[in-house]
C-alpha positions in Angstrom: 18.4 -51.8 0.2 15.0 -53.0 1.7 16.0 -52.6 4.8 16.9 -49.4 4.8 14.0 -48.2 3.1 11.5 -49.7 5.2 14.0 -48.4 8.5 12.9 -44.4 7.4 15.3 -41.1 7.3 18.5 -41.7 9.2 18.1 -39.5 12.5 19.5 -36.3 12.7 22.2 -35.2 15.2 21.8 -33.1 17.8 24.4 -30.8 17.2 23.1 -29.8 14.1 19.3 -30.1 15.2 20.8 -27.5 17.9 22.7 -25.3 15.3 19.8 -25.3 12.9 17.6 -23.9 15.3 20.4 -21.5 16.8 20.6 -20.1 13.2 16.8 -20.2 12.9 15.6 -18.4 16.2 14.0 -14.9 15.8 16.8 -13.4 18.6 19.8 -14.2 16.0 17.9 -13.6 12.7 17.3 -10.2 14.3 20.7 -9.8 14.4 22.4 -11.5 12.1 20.1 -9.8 9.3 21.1 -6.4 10.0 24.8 -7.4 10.4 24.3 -9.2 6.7 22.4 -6.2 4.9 24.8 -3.7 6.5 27.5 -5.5 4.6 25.7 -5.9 1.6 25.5 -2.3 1.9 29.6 -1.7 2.4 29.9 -3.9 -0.8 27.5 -1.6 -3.3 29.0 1.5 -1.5 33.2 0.8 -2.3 31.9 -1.1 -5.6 30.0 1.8 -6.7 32.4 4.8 -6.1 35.2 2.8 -7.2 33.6 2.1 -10.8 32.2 5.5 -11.6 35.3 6.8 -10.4 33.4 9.5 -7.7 35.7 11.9 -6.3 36.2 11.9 -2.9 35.3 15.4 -2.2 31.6 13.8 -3.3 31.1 10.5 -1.6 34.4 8.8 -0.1 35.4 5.1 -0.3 34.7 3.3 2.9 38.8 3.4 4.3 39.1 7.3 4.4 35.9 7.0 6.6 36.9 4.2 8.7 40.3 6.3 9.0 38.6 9.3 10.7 36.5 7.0 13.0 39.9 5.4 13.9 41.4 8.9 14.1 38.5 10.8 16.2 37.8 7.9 18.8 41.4 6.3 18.9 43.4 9.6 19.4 40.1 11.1 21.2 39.4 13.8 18.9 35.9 13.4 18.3 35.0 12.6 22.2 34.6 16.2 22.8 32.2 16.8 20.1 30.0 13.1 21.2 29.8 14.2 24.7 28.6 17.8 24.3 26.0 16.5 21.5 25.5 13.8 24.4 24.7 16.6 26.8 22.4 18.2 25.3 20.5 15.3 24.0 20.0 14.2 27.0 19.1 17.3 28.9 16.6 18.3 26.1 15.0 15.3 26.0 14.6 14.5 29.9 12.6 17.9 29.5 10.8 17.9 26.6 9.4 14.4 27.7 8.7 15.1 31.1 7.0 18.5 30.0 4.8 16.1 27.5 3.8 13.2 30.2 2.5 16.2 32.7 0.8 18.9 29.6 -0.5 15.6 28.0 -1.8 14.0 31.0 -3.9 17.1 32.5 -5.0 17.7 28.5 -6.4 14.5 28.3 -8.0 14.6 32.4 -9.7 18.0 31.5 -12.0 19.3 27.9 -11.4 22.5 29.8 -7.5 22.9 30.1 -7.5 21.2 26.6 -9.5 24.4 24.9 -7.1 26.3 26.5 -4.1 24.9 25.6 -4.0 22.8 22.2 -4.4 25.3 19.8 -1.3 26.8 21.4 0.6 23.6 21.5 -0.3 23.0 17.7 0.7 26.4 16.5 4.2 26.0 17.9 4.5 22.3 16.3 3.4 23.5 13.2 6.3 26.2 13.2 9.8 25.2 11.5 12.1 24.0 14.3 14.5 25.9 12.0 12.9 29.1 11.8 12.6 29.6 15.4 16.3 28.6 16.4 18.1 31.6 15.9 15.2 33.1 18.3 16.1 30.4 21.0 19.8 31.4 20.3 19.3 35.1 21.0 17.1 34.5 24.1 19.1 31.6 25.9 22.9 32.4 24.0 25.0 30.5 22.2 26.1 27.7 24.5 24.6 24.1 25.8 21.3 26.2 27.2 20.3 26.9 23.8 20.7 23.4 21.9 19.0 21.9 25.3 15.6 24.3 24.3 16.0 23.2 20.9 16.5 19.6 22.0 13.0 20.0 24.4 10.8 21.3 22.1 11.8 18.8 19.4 10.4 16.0 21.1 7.6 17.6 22.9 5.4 17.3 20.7 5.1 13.1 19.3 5.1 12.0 23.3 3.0 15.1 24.7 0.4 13.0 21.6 1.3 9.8 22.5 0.3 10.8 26.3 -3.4 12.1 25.4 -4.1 9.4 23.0 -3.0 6.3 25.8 -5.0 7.7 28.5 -8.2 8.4 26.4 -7.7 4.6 25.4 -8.2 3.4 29.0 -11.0 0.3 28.9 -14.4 2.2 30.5 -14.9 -1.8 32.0 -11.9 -0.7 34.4 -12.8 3.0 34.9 -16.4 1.7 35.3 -15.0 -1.0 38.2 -12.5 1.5 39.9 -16.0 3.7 40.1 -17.8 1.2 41.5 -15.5 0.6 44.3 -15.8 4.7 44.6 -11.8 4.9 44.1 -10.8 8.7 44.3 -9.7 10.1 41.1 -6.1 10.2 41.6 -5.7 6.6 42.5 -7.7 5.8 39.2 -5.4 7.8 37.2 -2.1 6.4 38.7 -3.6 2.8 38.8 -5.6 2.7 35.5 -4.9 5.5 32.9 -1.4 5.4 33.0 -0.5 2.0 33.7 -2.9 2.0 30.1 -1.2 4.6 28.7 2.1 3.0 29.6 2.5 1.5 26.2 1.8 4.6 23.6 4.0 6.4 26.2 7.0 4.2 25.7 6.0 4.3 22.2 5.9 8.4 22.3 9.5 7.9 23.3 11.0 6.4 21.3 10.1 9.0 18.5 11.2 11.5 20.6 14.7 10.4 20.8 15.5 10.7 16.3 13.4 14.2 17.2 15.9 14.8 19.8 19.1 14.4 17.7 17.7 16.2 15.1 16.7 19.8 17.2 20.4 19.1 18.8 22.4 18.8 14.9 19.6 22.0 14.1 21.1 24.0 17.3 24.6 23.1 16.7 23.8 24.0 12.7 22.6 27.6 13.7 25.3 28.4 16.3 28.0 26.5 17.9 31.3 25.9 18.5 31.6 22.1 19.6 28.9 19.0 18.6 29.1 16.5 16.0 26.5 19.2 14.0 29.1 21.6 14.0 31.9 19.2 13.4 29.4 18.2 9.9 29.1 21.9 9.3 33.4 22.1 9.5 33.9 19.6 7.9 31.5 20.5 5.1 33.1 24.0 4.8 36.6 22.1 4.4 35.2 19.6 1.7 36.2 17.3 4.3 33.4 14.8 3.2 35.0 11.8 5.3 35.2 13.4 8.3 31.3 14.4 7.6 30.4 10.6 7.2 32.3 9.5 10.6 30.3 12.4 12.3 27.1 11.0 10.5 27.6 7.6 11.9 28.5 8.6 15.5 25.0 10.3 15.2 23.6 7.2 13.8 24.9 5.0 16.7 23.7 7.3 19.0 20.2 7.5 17.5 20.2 3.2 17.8 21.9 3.5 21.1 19.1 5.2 22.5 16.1 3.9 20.8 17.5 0.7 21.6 17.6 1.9 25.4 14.1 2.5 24.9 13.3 -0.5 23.8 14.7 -2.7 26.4 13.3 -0.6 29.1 9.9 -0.8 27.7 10.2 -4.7 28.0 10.8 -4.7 31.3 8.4 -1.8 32.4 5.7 -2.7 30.2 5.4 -5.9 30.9 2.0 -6.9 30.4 2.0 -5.1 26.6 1.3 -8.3 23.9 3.1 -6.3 21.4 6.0 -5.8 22.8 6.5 -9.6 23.8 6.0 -10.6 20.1 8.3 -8.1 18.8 10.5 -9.6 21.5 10.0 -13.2 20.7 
């Protein structure tokens, strides 16, 4: 018994110093956490409905759902809807953010332009989205060139921000040295600002992608005949409340999808960003 006391803790192995740390490190927990609450979540949802008895016309149990996600994506019914949602999603938002790098980058480069311009740019974000849709839908119809409008001026606005606020953040030590090396303008703003900016930009788009989905679900709401908004709004006037929660989802996965796009792009481009490499870590 001596012995053994004096001899200290037995050693652990390495297998389980190796599955320890495995279950430990912040790349699992980050997704093993989700994956855990998401369950959590499947377990008050079917326990909930099934003791107070809710209707299914109000809030279904989770097997009529998972039976119209089998049903759309198995038998390809919903693929038609996800793609044309898909299109203009992506369309809108390649324009809105391109249209916010270039308005938000000569904003922020001139006081001048910026007198001009911002009041307008505020009045139209400070407009409902939803008022102005059936305007977009009378000027640019009722097909994909009207949700892709709705789609670009949806997420204008949080990157076309985003874009001012990086640049005006540039360090006046590097502006100062580019200066003293009498760099021309457009080389300081390529080099510096937006390699500065870089981060609130990345930052600016990832908000714009929920924005994006949102103006896409608003343009399919006011007027369409295809798009997971429309197939809500169907199945909605059918009291079809499964089918609504599949369509919610797939807009759900797409919203992560992207963001998480984003994301790993931002790690790679932005390399040099502290933030991002302890969020990663």
């Amino acid at each position: 018994m001596s012995d053994q006391a004096s001899a200290g803790p037995l050693p652990v192995p390495a297998e389980v110093r190796s599955s320890k740390k495995f279950f430990t490190s912040e790349k699992t927990t980050s997704i093993l956490y989700p994956i855990i609450t998401f369950v959590l979540l499947l377990v008050v949802w079917e326990s909930s409905v099934t003791y107070f008895n809710v209707p299914d016309y109000m809030f279904p149990r989770i097997m009529p759902v998972m039976r119209e996600l089998y049903t759309g994506y198995v038998d390809g019914l919903m693929y038609p809807h996800l793609i044309y949602t898909l299109k203009s999603t992506l369309a809108g938002y390649v324009i809105g953010c391109t249209l916010a790098i270039i308005v938000g980058a000569l904003l922020a480069e001139s006081r001048t332009f910026e007198k001009f311009v911002y009041p307008f740019v505020i009045a139209l974000q400070s407009t409902p989205k939803v008022a102005i849709a059936p305007l977009i839908m009378i000027w640019c119809g009722y097909g994909l060139a009207s949700k892709i409008v709705m789609v670009a001026t949806m997420c204008f606005f949080p990157l076309f921000v985003n874009t001012i606020s990086g640049i005006r953040q540039t360090d006046p030590a590097m502006l100062n040295m580019m200066r003293a090396f009498s760099s021309p303008g457009w080389l300081t703003f390529f080099r510096v600002k937006m390699f500065a900016a870089a981060g609130h930009i990345f930052a600016g788009l990832q908000i714009s992608i929920v924005f994006a989905l949102i103006g896409a679900v608003v343009g399919e709401f006011v007027a369409s005949s295809a798009g997971l908004g429309w197939l809500v709004q169907s199945a909605m006037a059918n009291f079809n409340t499964p089918l609504m929660f599949a369509s919610i989802f797939s807009l759900v996965a797409l919203g992560l999808a992207g963001t998480s796009l984003v994301r790993f792009v931002h790690r790679r481009v932005v390399f040099w960003d502290r933030s991002v490499k302890a969020a990663s870590h």
